[in-house]
C-alpha positions as CSV (number, residue, x, y, z in Angstrom):
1,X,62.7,73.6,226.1
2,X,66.2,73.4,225.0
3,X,65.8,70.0,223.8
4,X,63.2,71.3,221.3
5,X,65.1,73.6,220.4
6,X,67.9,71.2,219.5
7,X,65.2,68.3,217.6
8,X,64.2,71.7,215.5
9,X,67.8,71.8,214.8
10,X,67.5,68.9,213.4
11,X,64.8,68.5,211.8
12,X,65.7,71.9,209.9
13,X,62.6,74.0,211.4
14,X,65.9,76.1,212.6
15,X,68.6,76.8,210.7
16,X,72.0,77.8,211.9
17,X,73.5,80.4,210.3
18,X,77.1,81.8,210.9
19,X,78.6,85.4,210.9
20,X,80.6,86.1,207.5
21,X,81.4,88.9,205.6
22,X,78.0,88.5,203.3
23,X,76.3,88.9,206.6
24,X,78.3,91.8,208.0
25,X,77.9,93.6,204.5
26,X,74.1,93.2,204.6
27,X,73.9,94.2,208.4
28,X,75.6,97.4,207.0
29,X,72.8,97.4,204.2
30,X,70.3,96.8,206.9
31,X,71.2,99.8,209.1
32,X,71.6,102.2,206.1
33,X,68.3,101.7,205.1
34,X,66.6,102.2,208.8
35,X,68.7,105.4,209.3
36,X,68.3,106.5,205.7
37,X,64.4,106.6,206.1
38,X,62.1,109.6,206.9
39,X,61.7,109.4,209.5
40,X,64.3,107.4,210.9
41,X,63.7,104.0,211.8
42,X,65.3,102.9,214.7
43,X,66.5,99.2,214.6
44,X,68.3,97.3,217.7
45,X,72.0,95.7,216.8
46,X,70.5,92.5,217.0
47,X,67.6,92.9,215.3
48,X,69.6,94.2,212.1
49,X,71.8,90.9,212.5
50,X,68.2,89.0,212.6
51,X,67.4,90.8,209.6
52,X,70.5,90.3,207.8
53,X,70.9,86.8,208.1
54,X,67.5,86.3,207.1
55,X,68.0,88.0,203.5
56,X,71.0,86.0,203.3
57,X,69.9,83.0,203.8
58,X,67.3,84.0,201.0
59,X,64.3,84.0,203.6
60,X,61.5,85.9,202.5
61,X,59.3,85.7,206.1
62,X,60.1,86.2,209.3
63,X,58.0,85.8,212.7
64,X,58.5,88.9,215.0
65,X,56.2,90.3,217.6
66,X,58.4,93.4,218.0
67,X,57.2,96.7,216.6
68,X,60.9,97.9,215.7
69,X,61.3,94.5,213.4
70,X,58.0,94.1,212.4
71,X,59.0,97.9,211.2
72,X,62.2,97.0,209.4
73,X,61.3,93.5,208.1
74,X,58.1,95.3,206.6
75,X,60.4,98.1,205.2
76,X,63.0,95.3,203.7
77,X,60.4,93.8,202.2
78,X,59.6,90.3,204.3
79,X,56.5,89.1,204.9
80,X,55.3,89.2,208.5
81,X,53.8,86.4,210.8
82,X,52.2,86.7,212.7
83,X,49.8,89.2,210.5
């Protein structure tokens, strides 16, 4: 499995992104506008750090199977797979 995850790499189905300032700022973004909502939608630390790389990166979609992130992408704006 790791091995596939590491030709996906590659091959750029995956892309590695690393933690910066742009992502902490939009992780803060993120969070604000989960706990601003009524009612409040609770988001997991990781999920917002999902979310916030996503956005920017400039990804537009996002695969999630969790109700919380399904939730929050859904609220951010992403499209959801699967539907």
């Amino acid at each position: 499995m790791l091995a596939q995850v590491d030709q996906d790499i590659t091959a750029g189905e995956i892309r590695i992104v690393e933690l910066d300032s742009h992502i902490e700022a939009e992780f803060n973004a993120v969070m604000a506008a989960c706990y601003r909502r009524t009612p409040t939608l609770p988001i997991r630390t990781f999920d917002a750090l999902h979310l916030a790389s996503a956005r920017v990166s400039g990804e537009t979609e996002i695969v999630a199977t969790d109700n919380r992130l399904r939730d929050a992408g859904k609220l951010l704006g992403f499209s959801l797979f699967p539907v």
